[in-house]
N, C-alpha and C positions, 0 to 999 in steps of 0.2 A: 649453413653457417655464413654469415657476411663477414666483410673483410676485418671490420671491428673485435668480431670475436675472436677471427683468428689472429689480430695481433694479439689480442689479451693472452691468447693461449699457446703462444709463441714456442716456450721453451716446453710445452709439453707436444707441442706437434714437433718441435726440432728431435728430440727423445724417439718417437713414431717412426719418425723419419731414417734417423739411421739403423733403427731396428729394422726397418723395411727393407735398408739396403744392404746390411747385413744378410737378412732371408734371403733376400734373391741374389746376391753374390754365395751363397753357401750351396743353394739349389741349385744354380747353373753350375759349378765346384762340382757336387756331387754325381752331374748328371754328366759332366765331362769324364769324372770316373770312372762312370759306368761304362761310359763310352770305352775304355782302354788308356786311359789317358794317366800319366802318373802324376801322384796328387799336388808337387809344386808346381807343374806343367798346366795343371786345370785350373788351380786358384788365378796363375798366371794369365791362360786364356781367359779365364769368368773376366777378370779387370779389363781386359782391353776390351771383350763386349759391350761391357757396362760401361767403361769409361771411366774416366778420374772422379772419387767420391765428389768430392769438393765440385767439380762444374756440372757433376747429375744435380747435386745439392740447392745450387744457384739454380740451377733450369726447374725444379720443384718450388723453390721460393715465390721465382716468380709466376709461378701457374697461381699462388696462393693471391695474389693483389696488394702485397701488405709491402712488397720490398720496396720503393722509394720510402716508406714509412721507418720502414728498418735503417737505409740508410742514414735517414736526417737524425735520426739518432744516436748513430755512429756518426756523425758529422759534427752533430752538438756536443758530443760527448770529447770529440779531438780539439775542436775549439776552447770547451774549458782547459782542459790538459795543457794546448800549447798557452792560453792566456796567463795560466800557472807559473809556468816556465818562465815568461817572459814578465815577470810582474812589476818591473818599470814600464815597459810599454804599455800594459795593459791600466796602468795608473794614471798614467797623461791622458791616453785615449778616452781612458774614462770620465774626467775631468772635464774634458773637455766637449764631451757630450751632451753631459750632466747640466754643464754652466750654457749651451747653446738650447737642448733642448727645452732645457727650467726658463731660461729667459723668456724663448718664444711660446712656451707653454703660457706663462703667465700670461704675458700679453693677449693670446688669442683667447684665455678666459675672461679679461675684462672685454673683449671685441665683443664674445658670446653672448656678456651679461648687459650692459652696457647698447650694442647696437643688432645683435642680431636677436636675441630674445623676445618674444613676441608681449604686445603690450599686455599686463597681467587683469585681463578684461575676457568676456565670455566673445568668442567668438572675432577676435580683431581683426580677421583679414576685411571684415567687412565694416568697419568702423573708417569716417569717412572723415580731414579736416573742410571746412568750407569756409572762403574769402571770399572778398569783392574786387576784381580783379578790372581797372582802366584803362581805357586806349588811350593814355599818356602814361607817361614815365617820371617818378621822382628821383631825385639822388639817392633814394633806396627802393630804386624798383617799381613797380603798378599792381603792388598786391597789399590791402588793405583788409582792417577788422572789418566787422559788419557793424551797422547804426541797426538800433531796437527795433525801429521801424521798418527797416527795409529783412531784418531778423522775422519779424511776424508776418511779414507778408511772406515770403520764401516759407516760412513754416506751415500755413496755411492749404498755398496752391502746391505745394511738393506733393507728390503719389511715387513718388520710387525713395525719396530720402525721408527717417524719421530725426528730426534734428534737436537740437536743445540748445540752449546759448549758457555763456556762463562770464563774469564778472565782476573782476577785484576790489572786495572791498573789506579791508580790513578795520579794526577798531578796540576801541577800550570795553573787556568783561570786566562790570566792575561787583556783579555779584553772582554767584556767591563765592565769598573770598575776595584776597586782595586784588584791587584795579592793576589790570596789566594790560598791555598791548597784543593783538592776535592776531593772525591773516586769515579773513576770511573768502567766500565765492559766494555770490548770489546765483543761484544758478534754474535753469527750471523745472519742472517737478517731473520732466520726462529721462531727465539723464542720468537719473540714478540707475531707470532700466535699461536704455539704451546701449548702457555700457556693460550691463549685469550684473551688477553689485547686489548683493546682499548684504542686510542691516545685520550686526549682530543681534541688537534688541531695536524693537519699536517699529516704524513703517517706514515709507517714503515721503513726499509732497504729494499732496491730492492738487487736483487742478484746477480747484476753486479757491484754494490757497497760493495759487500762485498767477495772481489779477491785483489789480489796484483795493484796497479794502478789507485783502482777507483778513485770515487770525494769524498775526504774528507767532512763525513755527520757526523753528531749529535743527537742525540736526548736530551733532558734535562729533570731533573724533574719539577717538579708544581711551586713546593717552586723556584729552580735557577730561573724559567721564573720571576717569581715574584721579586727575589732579584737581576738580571742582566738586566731583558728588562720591568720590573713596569710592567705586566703583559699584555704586548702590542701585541697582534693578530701578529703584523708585525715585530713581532722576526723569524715567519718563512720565512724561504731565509736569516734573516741576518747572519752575522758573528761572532764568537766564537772566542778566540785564548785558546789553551790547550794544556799543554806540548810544546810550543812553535810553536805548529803548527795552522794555519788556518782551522777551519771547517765550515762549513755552517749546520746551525740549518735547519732541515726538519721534525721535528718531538716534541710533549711534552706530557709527562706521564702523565698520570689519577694523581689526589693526591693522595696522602697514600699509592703510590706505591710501593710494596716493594721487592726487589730480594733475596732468599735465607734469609730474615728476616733482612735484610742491605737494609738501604737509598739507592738509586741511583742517584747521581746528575747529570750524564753522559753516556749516551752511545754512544760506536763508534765501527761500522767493525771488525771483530774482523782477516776477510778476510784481512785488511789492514798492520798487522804487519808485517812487512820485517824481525823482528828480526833472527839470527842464532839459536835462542831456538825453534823457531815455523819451523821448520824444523829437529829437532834435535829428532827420537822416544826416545831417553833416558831422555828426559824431560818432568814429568810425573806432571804439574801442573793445566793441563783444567780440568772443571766443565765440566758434560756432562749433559744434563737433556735429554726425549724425553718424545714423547705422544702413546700409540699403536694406532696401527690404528683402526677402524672399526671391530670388530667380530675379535680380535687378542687376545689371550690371554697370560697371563706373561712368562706362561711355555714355549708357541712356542718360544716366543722374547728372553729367556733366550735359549733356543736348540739353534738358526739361531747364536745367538751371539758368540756362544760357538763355533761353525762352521767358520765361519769369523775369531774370535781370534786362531785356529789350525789353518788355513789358512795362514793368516799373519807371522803365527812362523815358518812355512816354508819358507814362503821368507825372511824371516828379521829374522833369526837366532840369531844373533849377539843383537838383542835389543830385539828382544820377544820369544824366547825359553820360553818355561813355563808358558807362560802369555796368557789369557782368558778373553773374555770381559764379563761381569755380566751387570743385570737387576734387579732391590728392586724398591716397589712404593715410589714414594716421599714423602716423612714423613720433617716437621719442623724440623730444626736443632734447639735445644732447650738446648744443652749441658747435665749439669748437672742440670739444672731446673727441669726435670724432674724425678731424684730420689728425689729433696727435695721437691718436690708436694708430691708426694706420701707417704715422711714422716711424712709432715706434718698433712696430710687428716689422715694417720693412729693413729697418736697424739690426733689429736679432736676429735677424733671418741671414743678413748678410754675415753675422756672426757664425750663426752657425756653415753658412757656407766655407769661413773659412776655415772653421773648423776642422769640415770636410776634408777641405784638400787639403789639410796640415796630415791626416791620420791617414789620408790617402796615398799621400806621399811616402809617410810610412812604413803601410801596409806593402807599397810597391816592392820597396828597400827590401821588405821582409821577402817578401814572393820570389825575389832573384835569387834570395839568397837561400832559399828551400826548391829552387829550379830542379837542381840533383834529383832531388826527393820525390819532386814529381813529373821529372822524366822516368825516373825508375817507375814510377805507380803506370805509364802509360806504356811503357815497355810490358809489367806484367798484365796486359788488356783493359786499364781504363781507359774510360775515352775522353775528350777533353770537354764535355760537356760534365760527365762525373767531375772532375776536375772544375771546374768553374763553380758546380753548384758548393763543392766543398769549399772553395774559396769564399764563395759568396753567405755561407751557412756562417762561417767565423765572423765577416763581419755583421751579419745580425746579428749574430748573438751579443758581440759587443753593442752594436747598436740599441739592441733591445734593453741590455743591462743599464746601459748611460741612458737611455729614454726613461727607466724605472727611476734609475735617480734623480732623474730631472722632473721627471712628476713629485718625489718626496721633496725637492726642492724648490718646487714653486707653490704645492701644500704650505712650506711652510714659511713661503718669502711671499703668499699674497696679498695675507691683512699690512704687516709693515712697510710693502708697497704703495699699497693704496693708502694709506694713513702718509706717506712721503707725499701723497700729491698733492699738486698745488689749488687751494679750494679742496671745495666738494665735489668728489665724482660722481655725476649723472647715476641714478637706476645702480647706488649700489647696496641695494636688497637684491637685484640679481645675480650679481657676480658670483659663484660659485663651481667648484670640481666635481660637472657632472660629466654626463655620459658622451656628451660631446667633445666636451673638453678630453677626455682621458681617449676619444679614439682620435684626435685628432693628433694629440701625443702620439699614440701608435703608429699613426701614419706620418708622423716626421718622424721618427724611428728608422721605421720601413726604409723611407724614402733616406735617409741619412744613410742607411747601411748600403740601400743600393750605390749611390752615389763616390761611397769612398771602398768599396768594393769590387767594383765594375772593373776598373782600371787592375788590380791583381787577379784575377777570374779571366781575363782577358787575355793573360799574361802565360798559362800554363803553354808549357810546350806541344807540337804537336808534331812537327818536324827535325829532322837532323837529333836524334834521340842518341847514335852514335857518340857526335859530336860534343853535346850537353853533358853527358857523361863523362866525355874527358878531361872536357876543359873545364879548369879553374873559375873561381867567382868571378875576377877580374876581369877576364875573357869576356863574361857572360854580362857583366854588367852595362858593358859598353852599349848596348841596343837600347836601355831606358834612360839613358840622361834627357833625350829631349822630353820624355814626356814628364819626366821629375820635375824638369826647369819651367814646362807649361805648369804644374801647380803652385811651383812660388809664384811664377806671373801673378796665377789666381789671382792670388793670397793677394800680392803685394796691390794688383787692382782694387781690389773690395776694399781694402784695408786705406787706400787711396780714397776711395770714396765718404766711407767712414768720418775721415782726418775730414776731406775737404769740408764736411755737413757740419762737424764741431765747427772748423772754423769760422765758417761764417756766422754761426751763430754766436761764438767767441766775438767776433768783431763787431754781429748787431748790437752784443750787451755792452760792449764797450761804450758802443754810439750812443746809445739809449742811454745808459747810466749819466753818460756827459750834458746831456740836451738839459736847457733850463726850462723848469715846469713851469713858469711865468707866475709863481709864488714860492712864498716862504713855507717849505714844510712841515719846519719843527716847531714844535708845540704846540699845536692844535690839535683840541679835538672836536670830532663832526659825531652829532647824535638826532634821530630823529625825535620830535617831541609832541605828543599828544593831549591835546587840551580835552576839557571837557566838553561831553557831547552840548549838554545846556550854554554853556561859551559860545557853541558854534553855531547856536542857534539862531546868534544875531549879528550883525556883519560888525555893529558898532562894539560890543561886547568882545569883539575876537579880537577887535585891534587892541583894546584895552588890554586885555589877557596877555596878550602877548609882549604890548609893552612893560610890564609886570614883572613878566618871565625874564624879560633881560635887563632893566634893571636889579633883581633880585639875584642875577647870577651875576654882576657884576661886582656885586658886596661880598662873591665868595671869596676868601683869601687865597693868592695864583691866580685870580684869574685879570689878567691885565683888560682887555676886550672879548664884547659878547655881540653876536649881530645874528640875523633869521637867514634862513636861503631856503629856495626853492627846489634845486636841483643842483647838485655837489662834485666839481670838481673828479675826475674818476672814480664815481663808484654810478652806480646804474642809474639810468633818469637824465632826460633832459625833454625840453621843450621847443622845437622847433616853428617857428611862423614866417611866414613869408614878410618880406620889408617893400617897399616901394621909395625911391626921391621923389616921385613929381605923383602931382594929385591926378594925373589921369590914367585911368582904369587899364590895369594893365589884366590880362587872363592868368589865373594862378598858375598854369603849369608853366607859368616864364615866369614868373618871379622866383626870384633870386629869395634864401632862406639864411637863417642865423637863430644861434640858440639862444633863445631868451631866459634870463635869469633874474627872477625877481628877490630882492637883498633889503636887507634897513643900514642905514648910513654907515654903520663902522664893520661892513664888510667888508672894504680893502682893506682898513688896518689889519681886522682879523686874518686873513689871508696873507697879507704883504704883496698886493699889486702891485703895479710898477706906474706908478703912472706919468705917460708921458707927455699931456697937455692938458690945460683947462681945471678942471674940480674934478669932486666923485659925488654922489649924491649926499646930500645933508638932509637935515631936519627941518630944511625948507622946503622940499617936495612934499607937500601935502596933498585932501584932497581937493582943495580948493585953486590950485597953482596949477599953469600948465603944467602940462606931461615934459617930463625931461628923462633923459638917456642919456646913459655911457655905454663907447663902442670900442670895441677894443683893435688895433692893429690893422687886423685881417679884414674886418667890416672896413675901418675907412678907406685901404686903398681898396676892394672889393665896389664898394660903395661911391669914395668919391673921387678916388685915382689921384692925384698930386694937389688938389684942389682942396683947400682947408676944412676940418668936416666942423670943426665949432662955431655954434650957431647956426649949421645946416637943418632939416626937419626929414624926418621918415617918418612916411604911415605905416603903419604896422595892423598885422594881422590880430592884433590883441586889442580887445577893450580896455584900454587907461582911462583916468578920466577926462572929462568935457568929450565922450563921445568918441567921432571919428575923426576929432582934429590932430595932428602932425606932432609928433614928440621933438626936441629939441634936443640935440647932442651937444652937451655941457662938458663931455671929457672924454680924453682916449686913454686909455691904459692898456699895459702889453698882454697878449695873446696868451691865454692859460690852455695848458695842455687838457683840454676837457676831457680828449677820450683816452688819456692816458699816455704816458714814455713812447709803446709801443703805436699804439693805432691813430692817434690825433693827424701824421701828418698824411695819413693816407685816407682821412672822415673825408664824405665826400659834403659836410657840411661841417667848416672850421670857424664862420664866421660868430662872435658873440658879443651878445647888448644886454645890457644892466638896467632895470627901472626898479624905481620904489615901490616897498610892496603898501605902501603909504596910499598910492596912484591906482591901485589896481582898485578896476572895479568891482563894487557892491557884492556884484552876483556871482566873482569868482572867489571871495574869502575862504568860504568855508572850504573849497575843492583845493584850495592853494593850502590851509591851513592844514587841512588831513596831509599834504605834502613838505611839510615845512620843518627843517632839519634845525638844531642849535649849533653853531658852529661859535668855538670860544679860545681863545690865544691865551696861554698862560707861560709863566714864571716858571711853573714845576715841571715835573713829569705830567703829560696830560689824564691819565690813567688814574694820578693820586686826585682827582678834583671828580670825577666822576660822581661818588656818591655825597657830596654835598650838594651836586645842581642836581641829583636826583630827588633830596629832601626840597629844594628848595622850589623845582616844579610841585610837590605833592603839596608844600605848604602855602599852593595859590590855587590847588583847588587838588582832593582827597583823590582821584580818578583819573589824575592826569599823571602820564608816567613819558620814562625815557628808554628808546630803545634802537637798536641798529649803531653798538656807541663803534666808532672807531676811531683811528685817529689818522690824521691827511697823512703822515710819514707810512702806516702802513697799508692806507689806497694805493700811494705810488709806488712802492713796493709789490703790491699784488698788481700792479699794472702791467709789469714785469716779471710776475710769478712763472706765467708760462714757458717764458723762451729760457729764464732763468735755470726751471728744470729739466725744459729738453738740453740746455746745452751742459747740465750736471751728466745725465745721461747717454746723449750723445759722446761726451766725451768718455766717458765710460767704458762705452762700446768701443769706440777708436782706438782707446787705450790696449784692450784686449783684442782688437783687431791686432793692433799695431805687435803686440806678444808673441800672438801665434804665429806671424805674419814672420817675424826673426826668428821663431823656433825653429819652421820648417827654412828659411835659409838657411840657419847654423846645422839644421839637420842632411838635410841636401849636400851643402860645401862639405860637409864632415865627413858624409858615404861619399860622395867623389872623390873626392881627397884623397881615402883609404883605396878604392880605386884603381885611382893614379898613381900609386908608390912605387912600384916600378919604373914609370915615367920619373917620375919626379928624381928615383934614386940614379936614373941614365944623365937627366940633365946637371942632376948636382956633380955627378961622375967627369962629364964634358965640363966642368968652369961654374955653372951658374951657383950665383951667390943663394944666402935664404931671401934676400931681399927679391931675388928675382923671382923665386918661386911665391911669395906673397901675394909679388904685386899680379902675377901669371892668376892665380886663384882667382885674387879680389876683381881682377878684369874680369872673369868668367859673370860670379856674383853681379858687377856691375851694368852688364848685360841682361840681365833677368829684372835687376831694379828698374833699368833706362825700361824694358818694354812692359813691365808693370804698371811706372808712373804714367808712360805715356795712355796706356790702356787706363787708367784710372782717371786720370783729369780728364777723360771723354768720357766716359763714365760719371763723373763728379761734376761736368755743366748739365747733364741731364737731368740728375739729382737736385741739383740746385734750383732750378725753374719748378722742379715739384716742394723743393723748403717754401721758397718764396710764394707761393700761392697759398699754402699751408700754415703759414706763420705769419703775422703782419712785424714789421719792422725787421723783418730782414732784408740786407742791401743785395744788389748782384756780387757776383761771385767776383771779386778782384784781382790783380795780380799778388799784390802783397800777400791775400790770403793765401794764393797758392805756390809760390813760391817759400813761402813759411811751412807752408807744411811737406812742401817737396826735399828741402833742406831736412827736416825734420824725418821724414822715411829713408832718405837718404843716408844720415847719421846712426841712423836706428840698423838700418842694414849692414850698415859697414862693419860696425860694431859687433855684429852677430858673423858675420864673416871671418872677423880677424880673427877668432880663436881657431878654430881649423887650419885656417889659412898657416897661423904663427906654428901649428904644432905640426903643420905636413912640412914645414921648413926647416925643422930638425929632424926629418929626415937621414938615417945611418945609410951610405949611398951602400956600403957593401952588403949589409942587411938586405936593404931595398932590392939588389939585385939577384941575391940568395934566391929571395924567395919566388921573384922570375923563374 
């Protein structure tokens, strides 16, 4: 029988047992009888043989292997019992496990879902991303997309990587059903496998479909089949119209497909582009992914690649000098999601830390004061390691109970969490309470019980047993102040640190909210706007179209001015080209860059620039008229340092028209926060220039047109005007729609979403730091206190006032705060260099901030001090010495 069975069969082997002992204390009785023995004389001898029922009993148990099983059952069993007992304390403790480990629970489920979850592809540890990687450096680093060309060539000579490219192009379905806007990917007809995707219905791309000429094919997501063909099997072979062309649907996505962490409503060839950029190696915008093959590993694919890119830089000097093609495993694009995971998890954690030593403290309190209890259990032969596991068994079991509610409480605080965040959280189809998650729970449980347990378990007597027995609590309590007063330190540090991370970020939102975005943000609204594909077909026809469009939205009523842009003030998108002063050839990796922004004349009004010299473009900049520009701020002293920039010339990395001739700076106006409150002053590219999109050449219309947003200033609310310049694009051509609406007041707003929520949050935490933080003062001051009543009744006896016992107290308290703080602002500049890396626009750590928040723990402590303090100073001296 194994050990299992015979726990099960516990109480029928305990039964066995003393029947057993029964026999043979009667037989050995009987036999002493025989012997001459008289019969209470034999029963008398048979015991002393045998020895006391109860420690033959134990010495049988444990021959059985079940007794450490048997105890922790008994141990589980006194833990409920005394938690009963105590059902305030068992309340708080609760509570406060629940709120520490629900917090950190949550958190490490989005980490799970979010950054550790493996990409939802067949087999991803071997899925590979690939760039083209320079020995030069830009203001964003020497890793670039691949050009189509130097894409087929690498796909070609590769034997260890199977590759695919893929590339955004989105556009107008205008049948069947109503014209609307879609984001599409061209992609090539290998990376459907590559990745392992299965079609729900229909096939992939064949490879002769994906060349210059083939059959215009398709594929769609789940959701379009559903929203264009009611979810009808006999969508495949129909017809499509996209971007004004005809495809034929041959394929539909699994649901919840997702590319690179983006919807797909669309794929098509990506073999099919004719364009002059998919030929062009200086156009470096393709996505590359691939798979290694079989028994390949990263290192070969990264040497072969490296091989191939010197290869190509010998033939193609002119576009790839310098330039190498690289190999990284495919990791989620997640952004910044993931440094604010990780602050957060580091936030709760420290919560629950203090947690800890709050219950720990507690627990301690409790342990002295059950000392009695279990000096008696070691006087009757426990040992103190029995002793330790029983201490340690109560607080798992608490720990286990508050970890159970902290899983029911981050069950049911995940979705409204995540619905708080700011945007869209990355990969959240993964997020979810699985099996990870729940033992991960477990083991901050575990680790929470040991932690605030350790310290009472440690605590059991093992000496002077005499002693402990006679003397009173007060006696006995004396030996744990220091280590009590080492957990408010904890506390008060964490809880320091906590304060300090609000604050700074308290102070960056101050700053940020203050700074002037270098426009007016009310009443605007910014929308993207798509013409038709037929419009776009001819450079002359698009200008007209467009002129159309705003005229025709300028006759909506609210809307005061209507102007085009290219790329929009903080939300995604901008355009970078290098500038040059002087005509002689400079090498691109030393030219100096600036975001170019192409506008029609009443785009300051629309926006409210500033402007502080010269003009802004008019209705003069045709394409027959030199090239003119407006530079704002940062370009002229960047550019021309104190030296007047109007009337100066830049050549610019952009075709304007008459060619390669020098654009003409006609005006400055002040410096618009491009990249946003937050990130603009830390862009490592702030300079920006303004040309007409009147100038721009021929052969970028249409690419600029697919990019070109409506931005419009009105009267009203921006929101109320929306659907009349919706009618009013449709009624300049049936296929042409409006989408991406938002409005400039809430870009800047989401520019500042992020620190905004960490510092809701942060503070949060501080807040509840800062709680526990004075519970266990007030708790601590409160058992000392009690303590000292003796003391205290001697000194009030001798003269001293209550004033003097207060302030005696509050010095003690004062002490624990001073080596708290001082531990926690050294702790708090650490932190702080990890905010700052983590979060853009937050400043270094100031004194103001920290002395605001030192003032502020400070007051918090003292506060929590006085009540003890005030009620040990009423003090009854005769009492007090009574009980002496």
């Amino acid at each position: 029988m194994n050990w299992w069975h015979r726990l099960l069969r516990r109480r029928h082997m305990e039964e066995q047992l003393d029947k057993e002992l029964r026999f043979h204390l009667e037989e050995h009785t009987n036999d002493l009888i025989g012997r001459g023995y008289a019969p209470e004389e034999a029963r008398r001898q048979a015991r002393l043989t045998l020895g006391g029922p109860e420690q033959v009993k134990e010495g049988c148990r444990d021959a059985r292997g079940t007794r450490w099983v048997e105890e922790l059952i008994q141990d589980v069993r006194y833990a409920l019992r005394t938690l009963r007992q105590k059902p305030g304390f068992a309340g708080v403790a609760l509570f406060t496990l629940a709120l520490g480990c629900g917090a950190t629970t949550v958190m490490f489920t989005l980490i799970d879902g979010v950054l550790l979850t493996p990409l939802p592809y067949r087999e991803p540890a071997r899925l590979v991303r690939l760039q083209e990687r320079t020995d030069w450096a830009t203001p964003y680093g020497n890793l670039w997309g691949f050009s189509f060309p130097n894409f087929l060539d690498c796909q070609r000579q590769s034997r260890s990587v199977e590759m695919a490219a893929m590339y955004y192009a989105g556009g107008i379905i205008s049948s069947p059903g109503a014209a609307d806007y879609v984001d599409g990917f061209e992609i090539s007809s290998a990376l459907l496998s590559i990745l392992g995707v299965s079609l729900s219905h229909g096939r992939a791309f064949l490879p002769e479909e994906d060349r210059p000429g083939g059959t215009p094919v398709a594929i769609i997501s789940h959701d379009l089949w559903r929203q264009r063909f009611a979810g009808n099997p006999s969508a495949i072979g129909g017809q499509l119209v996209f971007a004004g062309n005809p495809y034929i649907v041959v394929g539909i996505l699994p649901a919840g497909f997702r590319l690179d962490g983006a919807d797909v409503p669309l794929l098509t060839p990506i073999g099919q582009n004719a364009s002059p950029a998919m030929l062009n190696r200086d156009a470096h915008g393709m996505r590359v992914w691939g798979r290694l093959r079989q028994d390949v590993s990263l290192a070969r694919a990264q040497s072969e690649l490296a091989v191939i890119g010197r290869q190509l830089s010998r033939i193609h000097p002119e576009s790839n000098r310098g330039r190498i093609f690289v190999a990284e495993s495919l990791r989620p694009d997640v952004g910044t999601t993931r440094s604010t995971l990780w602050l957060l998890l580091g936030a709760v954690s420290l919560v629950l830390l203090i947690g800890c030593a709050n219950i720990a403290s507690l627990l301690l309190a409790r342990a002295v004061s059950r000392e009695r209890e279990l000096a008696m259990r070691v006087a009757l032969g426990a040992s103190r390691g029995r002793l330790a596991r029983q201490c340690l068994t109560e607080s798992a079991v608490l720990s286990f109970a508050g970890g159970g509610l902290g899983i029911l409480l981050a069950a049911l605080g995940m979705r409204p969490f995540v619905k708080f965040w700011p945007g869209t959280l990355p990969r959240l189809d993964e997020v979810r309470l699985n099996w990870h998650v729940l033992l991960f729970a477990l083991f901050v449980s575990l680790l929470s019980g040991i932690l605030f347990g350790l310290a009472p378990a440690l605590r059991a007597p093992k000496h002077e047993l005499d002693r402990i027995l006679r003397a009173g609590a007060r006696t006995i309590a004396r030996g744990t102040r220091r280590l009590q007063a080492s957990f408010v330190i904890t506390e008060i540090a964490l809880a320091m640190v906590l304060l300090v991370l609000a604050g700074m970020l308290g102070s960056a939102l101050l700053r940020l909210s203050s700074l002037d975005p270098g426009m007016n943000l009310r009443n605007v609204l910014i929308a993207r706007a798509a013409l038709s594909s037929v419009t776009l077909s001819n450079p002359g026809q698009t200008r007209a179209a467009w002129q159309e469009v705003l005229e025709r939205t300028r006759r909506v009523p609210g809307v005061q001015a209507a102007a085009l842009v290219d790329t929009v003030p903080m939300r995604q998108g901008n355009l970078q080209i290098h500038y040059r002063t002087t005509q002689n050839d400079v090498p691109p990796d030393q030219q100096p860059l600036t975001i170019a922004t192409s506008v029609t004349p009443d785009y300051w009004k629309v926006m409210g620039l500033v402007l502080r010299r010269g003009r802004f473009l008019t209705d003069q900049e045709r394409a027959e008229t030199s090239a003119s520009v407006v530079i704002d701020d940062v370009l002229a002293q960047q550019a021309f340092g104190r030296e007047d920039p109007l009337g100066k010339r830049l050549w610019l990395d952009l075709s304007l028209n008459h060619g390669s001739e020098p654009a003409t700076v006609v005006g400055i106006v002040g410096h618009v926060r491009h990249w946003g409150f937050a990130g603009d002053d830390e862009a490592p590219v702030r300079a920006q220039l303004y040309y007409s999109f009147a100038q721009l050449s021929d052969r970028y219309v249409r690419r600029w047109s697919e990019l070109m947003s409506l931005a419009v200033r009105t009267s009203v609310n921006p929101l109320n005007v929306v659907e009349p310049v919706r009618r009013v694009l449709r009624t300049a051509g049936s296929d042409q729609v409006l989408y991406e609406i938002r409005t400039l007041e809430g870009l800047a707003d989401a520019s500042i979403a992020r620190q905004r929520f960490l510092l809701l949050l942060f503070g949060i935490f501080a807040g509840l730091a800062l709680l526990l933080a004075c519970l266990g003062i007030y708790g601590v001051l409160a058992y000392l206190a009690n303590q000292r009543v003796p003391e205290i009744g001697v000194r009030m006896a001798l003269g001293a006032t209550a004033r003097d016992v207060v302030m005696m107290l509050l010095r003690q308290t004062l002490g624990m705060v001073l080596a708290g703080v001082v531990t926690g602002v050294a702790g708090g500049l650490a932190a702080a260099g990890l905010l700052r890396g983590a979060v853009t626009g937050v400043g270094p750590l100031g004194p103001l901030t920290v002395a605001v928040v030192v003032a502020v723990l400070t007051a918090a402590a003292s506060a929590a001090s006085f009540l003890p303090a005030r009620r040990a100073s009423r003090t009854d001296p005769v009492r007090a010495l009574r009980q002496e």
